[in-house]
MARVO-731073 format. One line per field, with one value per residue (C-alpha): x, y, z; residue in one letter. Coordinates in steps of 0.25 Angstrom, whole numbers, plus 5000, padded with zeros to 4 digits. Each point is the difference from the previous one (the first is absolute). Example, Ala and Ser with C-alpha at 12.3 -4.5 7.8 and 13.67 -1.06 7.14 Angstrom:
X: [5049, 5006];
Y: [4982, 5014];
Z: [5031, 4998];
sero: [A, S];
This chain:
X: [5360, 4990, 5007, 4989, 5003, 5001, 4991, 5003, 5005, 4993, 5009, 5006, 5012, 5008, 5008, 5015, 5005, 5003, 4987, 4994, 5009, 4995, 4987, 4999, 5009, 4990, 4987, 5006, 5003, 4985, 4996, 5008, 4995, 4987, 4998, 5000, 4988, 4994, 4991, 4988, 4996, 4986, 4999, 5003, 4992, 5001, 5012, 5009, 5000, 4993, 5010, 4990, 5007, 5001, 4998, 4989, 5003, 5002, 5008, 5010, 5000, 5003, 5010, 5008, 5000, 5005, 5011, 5004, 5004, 5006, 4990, 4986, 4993, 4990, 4998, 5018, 4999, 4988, 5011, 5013, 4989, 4998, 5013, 5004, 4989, 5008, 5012, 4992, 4989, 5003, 4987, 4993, 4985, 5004, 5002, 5010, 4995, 5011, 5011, 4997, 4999, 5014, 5005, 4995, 5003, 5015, 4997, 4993, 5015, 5008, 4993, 4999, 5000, 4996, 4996, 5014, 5003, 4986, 5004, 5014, 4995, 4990, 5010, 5009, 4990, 4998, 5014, 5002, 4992, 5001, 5015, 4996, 4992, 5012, 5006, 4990, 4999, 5014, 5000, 4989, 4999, 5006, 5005, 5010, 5015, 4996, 4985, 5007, 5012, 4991, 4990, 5010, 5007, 4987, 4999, 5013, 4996, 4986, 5008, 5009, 4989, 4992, 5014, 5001, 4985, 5003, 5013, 4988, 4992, 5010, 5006, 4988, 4996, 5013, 5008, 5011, 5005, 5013, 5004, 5012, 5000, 5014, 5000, 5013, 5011, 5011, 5011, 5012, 5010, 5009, 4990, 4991, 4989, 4997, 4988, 5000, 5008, 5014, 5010, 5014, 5010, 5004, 4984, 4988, 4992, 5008, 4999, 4991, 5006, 4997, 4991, 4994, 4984, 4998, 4995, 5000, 5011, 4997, 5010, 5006, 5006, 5011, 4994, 5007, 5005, 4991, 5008, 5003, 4993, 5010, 5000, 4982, 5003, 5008, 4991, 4989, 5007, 4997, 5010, 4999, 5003, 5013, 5007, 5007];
Y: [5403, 5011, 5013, 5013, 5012, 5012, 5011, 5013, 5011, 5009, 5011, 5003, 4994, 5006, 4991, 5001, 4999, 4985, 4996, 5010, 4992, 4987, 5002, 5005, 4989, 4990, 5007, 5001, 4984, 4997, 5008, 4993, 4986, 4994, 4996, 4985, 4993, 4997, 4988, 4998, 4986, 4996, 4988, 4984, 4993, 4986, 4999, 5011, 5015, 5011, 5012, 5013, 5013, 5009, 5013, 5007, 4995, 4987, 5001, 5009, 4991, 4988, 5008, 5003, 4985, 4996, 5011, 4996, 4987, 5006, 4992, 5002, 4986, 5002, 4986, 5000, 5013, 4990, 4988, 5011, 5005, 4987, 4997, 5013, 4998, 4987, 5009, 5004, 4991, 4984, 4997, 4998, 5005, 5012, 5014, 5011, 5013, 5008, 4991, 4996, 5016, 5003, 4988, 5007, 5013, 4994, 4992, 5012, 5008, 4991, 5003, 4988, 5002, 4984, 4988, 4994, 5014, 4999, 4985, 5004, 5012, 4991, 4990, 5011, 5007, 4985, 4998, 5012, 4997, 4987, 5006, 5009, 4991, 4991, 5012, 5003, 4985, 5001, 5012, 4996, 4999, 4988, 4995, 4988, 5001, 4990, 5006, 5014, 4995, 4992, 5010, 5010, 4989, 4999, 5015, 5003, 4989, 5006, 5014, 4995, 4993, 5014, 5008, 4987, 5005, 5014, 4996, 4991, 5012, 5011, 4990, 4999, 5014, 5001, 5007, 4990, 5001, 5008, 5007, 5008, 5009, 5004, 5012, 5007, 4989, 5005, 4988, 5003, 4994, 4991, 5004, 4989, 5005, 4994, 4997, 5003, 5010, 5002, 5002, 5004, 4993, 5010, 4999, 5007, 5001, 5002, 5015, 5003, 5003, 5014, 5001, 4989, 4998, 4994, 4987, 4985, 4995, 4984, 4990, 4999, 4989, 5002, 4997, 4990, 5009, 5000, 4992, 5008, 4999, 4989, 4990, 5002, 4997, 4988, 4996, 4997, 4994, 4988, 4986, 4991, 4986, 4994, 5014, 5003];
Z: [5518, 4995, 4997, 4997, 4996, 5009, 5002, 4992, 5010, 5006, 4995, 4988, 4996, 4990, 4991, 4996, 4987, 5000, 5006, 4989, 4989, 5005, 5002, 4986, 4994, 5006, 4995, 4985, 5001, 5005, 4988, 4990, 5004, 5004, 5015, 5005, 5000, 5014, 5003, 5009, 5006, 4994, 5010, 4997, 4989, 4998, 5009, 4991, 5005, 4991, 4994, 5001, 4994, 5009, 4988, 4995, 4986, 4997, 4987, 5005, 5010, 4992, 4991, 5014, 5003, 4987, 5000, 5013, 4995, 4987, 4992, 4990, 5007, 5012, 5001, 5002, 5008, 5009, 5002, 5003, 5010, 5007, 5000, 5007, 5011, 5001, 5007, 5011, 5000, 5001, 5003, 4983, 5006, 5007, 4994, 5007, 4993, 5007, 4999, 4987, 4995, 5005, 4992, 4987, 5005, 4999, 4989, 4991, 5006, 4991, 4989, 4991, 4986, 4994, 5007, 5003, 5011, 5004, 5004, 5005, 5008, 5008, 5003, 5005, 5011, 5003, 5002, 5008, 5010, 5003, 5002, 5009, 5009, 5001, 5005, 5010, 5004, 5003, 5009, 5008, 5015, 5005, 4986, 5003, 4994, 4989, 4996, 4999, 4991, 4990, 5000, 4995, 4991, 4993, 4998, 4995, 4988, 4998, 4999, 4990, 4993, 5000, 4993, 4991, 4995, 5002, 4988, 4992, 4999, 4996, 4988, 4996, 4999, 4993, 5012, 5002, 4985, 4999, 4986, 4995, 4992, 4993, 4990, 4993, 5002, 4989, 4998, 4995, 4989, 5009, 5014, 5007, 5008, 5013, 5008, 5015, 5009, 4996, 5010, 5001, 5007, 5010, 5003, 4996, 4985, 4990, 4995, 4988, 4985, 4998, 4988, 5001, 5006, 5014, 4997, 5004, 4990, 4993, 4999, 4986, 4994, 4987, 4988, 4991, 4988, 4986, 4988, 4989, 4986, 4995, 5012, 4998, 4986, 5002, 5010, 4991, 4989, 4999, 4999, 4988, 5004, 4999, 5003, 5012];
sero: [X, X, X, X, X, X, X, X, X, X, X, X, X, X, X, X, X, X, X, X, X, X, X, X, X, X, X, X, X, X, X, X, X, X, X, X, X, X, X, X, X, X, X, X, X, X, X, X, X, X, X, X, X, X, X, X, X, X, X, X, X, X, X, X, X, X, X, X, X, X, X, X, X, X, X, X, X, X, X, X, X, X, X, X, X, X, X, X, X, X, X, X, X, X, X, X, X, X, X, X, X, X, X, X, X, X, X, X, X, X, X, X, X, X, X, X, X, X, X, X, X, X, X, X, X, X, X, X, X, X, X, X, X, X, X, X, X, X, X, X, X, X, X, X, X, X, X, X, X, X, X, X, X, X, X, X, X, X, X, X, X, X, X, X, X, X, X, X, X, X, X, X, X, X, X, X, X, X, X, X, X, X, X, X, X, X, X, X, X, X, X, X, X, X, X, X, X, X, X, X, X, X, X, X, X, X, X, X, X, X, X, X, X, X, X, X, X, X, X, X, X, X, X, X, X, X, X, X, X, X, X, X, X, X, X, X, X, X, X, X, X, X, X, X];
């Protein structure tokens, strides 16, 4: 299915302020980064299909490929590319320029930053849609009870395989790492700090000593008392043999 984009009205059309907002806010992003790479078909030699860039200038061109991929290799950027047309092409000799521009386009969305997202990125826009045309397998006309059910059994794994790289990705970008930070714990003669919510038998947190700074207690363990200067002296005495 083709979707086109409508004619612009005949009349004006006046915006509200959230259309305003978000018409802005998409114009700002397209500034800050560089567009997807489109492709042109160049025909088939020797059996392989020949990329064409479809821009004026072709280094800009090739740095948006590599960025795409998160990576500073054209000849990697080349092999992620015919992997991609993979998605929506079976066929090794045969190029879909339209198809395979929306995959970067979803690709170049994710905004790899190295090599290993470029590769986890392309593997998710694969997952997600062979996902969805399970999907679409299983709602289609005439679908028998047993087509639908393993049609959607083999979606819901390519789902939770898609979140289990959606997971990948954030770790390594460093998102799925949790940090405490505790500042101003004051402990006491005689007091133990506690880690956690404290709560009070009737129910409820336990109320917060006045005085004290709002913040995550640490567990403290009683520290075995210092010997005195005698018991460090004799201590280190040694014993000479035959004595007791």
């Amino acid at each position: 299915m083709k979707s086109t984009r409508s004619k612009a009205p005949t009349k004006p059309c006046r915006r509200t302020p959230v259309e305003e907002a978000a018409v802005e806010a998409n114009l700002e992003r397209r500034r800050k980064r560089i567009k997807p790479p489109k492709i042109a078909s160049g025909g088939v030699k020797d059996g392989q299909p020949q990329v064409v860039a479809d821009h004026p200038d072709p280094v800009v061109w090739q740095t948006a490929l590599e960025q795409t991929f998160g990576t500073v290799s054209y000849d990697a950027a080349s092999l992620l590319v015919t992997s991609a047309n993979g998605i929506v092409q079976p066929d090794p000799g045969k190029l879909e320029p339209v198809a395979l521009n929306a995959i970067l386009g979803l690709i170049h969305g994710i905004n790899p930053t190295d090599e290993i997202e470029g590769m986890l990125a392309s593997q998710m826009v694969g997952l997600h849609r062979a996902s969805m045309d399970c999907m679409r397998r299983a709602q289609l006309a005439g679908q028998t009870f047993e087509g639908r059910e393993m049609n959607l059994k083999h979606a819901a794994k390519l789902s939770r395989c898609f979140a289990s790289q959606v997971e990948a990705l954030n770790r390594h970008r460093g998102k799925g790492q949790q940090k405490v930070t505790v500042e101003h714990v004051h402990v006491h003669d005689g007091g133990q700090a506690i880690v956690g919510n404290v709560e009070n038998p009737g129910g409820g947190s336990a109320p917060k000593s006045e005085g004290q700074p709002h913040a995550k207690q640490i567990a403290h363990a009683p520290q075995p008392a210092m010997p005195s200067q005698i018991e460090a002296e004799r201590a280190t005495v040694p014993v000479t043999g035959g004595q007791g």
